[in-house]
ZATORBA-91379 format. One record per residue: x, y, z negated of N, C-alpha, C, O in turn; residue in one letter. Coordinates in steps of 0.001 Angstrom, whole numbers, plus 500000, padded with zeros to 6 digits. Atoms other than C-alpha are relative to their C-alpha. Last residue first. Layout:
XYZXYZXYZXYZa
...
END
This chain:
498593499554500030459717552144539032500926499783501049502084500188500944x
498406501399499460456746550776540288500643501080499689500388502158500226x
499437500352498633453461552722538858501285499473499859501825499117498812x
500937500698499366451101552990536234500528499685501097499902499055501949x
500101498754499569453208555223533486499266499509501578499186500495502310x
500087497938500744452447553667530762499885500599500841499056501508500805x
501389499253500528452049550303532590499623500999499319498487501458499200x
500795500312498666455672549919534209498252500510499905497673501385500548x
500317498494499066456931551535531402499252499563501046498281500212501434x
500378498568501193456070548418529650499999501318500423499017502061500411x
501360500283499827456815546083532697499214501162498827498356502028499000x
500114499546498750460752547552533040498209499855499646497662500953499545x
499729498484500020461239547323529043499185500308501352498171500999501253x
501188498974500750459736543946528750499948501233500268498882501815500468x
501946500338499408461380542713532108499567500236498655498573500896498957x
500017499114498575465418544514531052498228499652500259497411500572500215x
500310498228500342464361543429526922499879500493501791498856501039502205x
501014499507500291464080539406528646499607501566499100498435501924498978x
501360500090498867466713539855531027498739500048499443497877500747499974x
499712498751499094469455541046528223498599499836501406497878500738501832x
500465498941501059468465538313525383499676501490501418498670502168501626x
501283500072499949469029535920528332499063500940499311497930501284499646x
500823499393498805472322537374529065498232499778499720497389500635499984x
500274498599499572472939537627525175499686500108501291498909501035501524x
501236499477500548472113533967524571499900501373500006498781501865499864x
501275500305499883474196532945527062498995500654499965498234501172500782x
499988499899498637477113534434525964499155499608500712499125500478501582x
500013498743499928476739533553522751500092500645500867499660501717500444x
501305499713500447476149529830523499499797501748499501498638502161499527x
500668499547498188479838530177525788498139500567499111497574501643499307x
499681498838498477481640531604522656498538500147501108497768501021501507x
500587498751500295479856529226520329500075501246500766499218502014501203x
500927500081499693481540526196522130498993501165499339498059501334500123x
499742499889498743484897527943522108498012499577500518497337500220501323x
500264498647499346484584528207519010499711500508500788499189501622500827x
501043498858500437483544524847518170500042501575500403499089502230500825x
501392500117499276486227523808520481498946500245499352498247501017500008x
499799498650499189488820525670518386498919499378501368498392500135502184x
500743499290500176487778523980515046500037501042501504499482502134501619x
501348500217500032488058520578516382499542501654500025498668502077500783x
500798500304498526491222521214518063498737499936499773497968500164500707x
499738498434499429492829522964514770498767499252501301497603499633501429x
501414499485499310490957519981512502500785501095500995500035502063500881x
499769498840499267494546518446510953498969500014501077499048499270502054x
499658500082498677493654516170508437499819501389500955499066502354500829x
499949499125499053494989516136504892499919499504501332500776498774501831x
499447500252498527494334513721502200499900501182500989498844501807500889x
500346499306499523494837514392498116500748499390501940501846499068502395x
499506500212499181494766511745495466499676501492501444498517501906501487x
500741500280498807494070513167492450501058499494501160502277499662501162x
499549499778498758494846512460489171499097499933501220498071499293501449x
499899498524500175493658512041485664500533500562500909500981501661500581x
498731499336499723494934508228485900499580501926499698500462502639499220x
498814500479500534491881506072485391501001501168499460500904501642498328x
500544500421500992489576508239487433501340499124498437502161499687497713x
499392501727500905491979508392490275499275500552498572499967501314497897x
499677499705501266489655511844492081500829498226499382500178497181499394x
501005500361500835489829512731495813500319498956498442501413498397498363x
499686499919501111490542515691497081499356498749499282498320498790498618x
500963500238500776489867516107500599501219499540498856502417499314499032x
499221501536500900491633518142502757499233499974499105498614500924498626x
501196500354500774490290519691506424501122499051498514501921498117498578x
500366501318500207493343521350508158498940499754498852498872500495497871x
501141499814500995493928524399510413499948498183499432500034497181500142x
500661500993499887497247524761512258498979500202498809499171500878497799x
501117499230498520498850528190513352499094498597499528498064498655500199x
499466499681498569500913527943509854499021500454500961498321501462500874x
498454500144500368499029525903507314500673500558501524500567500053502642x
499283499335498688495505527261507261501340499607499433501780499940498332x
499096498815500539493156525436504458501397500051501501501836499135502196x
499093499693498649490084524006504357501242501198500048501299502380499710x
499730498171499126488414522851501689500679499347500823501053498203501081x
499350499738498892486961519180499963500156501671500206499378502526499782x
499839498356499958486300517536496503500376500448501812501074499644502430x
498860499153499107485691514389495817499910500936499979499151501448499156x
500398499793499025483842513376492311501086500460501464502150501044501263x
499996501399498915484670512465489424499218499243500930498628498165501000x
501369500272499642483492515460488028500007498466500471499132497685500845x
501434499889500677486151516928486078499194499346500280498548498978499298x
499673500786501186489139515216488336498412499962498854497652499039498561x
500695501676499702487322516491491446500646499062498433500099498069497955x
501149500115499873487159520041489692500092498751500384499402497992499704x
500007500407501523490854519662488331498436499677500167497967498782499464x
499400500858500739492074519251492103499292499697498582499184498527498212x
501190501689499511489527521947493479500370498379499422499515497550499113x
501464500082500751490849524429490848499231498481500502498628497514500036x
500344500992501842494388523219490934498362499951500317497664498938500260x
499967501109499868494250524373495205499749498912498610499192497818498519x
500899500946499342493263527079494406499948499189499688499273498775498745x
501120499949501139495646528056491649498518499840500951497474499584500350x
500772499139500078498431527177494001498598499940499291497888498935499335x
500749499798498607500188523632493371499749501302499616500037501572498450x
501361499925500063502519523080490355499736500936501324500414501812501859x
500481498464500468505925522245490280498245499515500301497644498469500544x
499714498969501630507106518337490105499771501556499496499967501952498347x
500752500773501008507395517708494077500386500176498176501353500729497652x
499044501428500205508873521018495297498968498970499481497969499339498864x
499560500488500720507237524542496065500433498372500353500446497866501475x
498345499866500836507091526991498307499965499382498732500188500124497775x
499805499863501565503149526300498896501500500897499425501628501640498452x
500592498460499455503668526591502967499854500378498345500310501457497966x
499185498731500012506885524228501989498832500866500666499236501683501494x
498983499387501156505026522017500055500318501118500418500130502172499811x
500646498933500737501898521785502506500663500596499038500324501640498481x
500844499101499455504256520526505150499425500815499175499717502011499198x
498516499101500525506383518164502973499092501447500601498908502394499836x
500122499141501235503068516365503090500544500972499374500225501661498406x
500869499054499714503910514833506217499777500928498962500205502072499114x
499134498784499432506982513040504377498732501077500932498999502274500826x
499412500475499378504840511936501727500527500646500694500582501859500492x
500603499509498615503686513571498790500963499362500913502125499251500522x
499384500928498788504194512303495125499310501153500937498468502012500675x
499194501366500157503657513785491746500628499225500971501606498498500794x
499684500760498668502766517430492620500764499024499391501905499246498985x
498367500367499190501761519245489394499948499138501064498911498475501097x
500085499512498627498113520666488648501443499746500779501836500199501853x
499157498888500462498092519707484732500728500891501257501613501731501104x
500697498933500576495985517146485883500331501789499477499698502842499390x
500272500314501483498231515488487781499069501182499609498980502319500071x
499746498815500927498339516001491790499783499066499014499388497916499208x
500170500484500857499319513094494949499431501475498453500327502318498478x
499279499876501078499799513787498198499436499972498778498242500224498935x
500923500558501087498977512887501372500768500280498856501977500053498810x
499702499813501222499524514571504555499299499560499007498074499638498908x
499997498982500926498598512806507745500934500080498939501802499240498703x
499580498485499590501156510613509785499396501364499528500034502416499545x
501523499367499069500575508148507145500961501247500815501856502012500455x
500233500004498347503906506041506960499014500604500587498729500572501785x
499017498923499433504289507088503071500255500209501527500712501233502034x
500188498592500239500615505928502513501692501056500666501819502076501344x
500874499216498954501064502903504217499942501351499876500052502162500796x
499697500192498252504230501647502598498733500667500908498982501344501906x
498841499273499819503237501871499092500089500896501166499726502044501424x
500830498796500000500000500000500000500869501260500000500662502225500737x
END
């Protein structure tokens, strides 16, 4: 099991309650050095909160968080037992940039259509106020 986790190509890493970094694999080095810290310091006070919250609740936990130009989804989730979390990172940039991209075009859209139906209310409205063809 060892062995899988340190071969994930996500990031995975490990917190204590007390919000320190116990393990992270070599992907994981990633969120260290946007953190600036080492295994054995303590994470950003985010990042504790959601950590101590899935511990509290024993429950997962998830955010999103910008490393660099890349966006990634990480879940948090709680070793009961242990007072730890396990934490996984996957890297969403492609997901989140076709959503955008797909909102783009639906906004775009929805303003030409927005734009033809005010141009034919507007045009037909004067049209009958004032009784003739514009």
């Amino acid at each position: 099991m060892e062995r899988f986790v340190s071969e994930n190509p996500g990031p995975v890493l490990r917190i204590g309650r007390d919000e320190r970094v116990i393990y992270s694999n070599k992907a994981g080095k990633l969120f260290l050095q946007e953190w600036n810290i080492r295994v054995g310091e303590k994470v950003p006070i985010s990042i504790g909160n959601f950590s101590n919250r899935a511990i509290s609740r024993k429950d997962p936990e998830k955010t999103q968080i910008k490393v660099g130009k890349r966006i990634y989804l990480i879940s948090f989730y709680p070793l009961e037992a242990e007072e730890q979390v396990n934490v996984y990172g996957f890297d969403i940039t492609k997901y989140k940039k076709l959503v955008s991209i797909q909102l783009s075009i639906f906004l775009i859209y929805f303003s030409y259509k927005l734009n033809i139906y005010f141009f034919h209310h507007i045009y037909y409205k004067n049209r009958c106020i004032l009784g003739r063809d514009l």
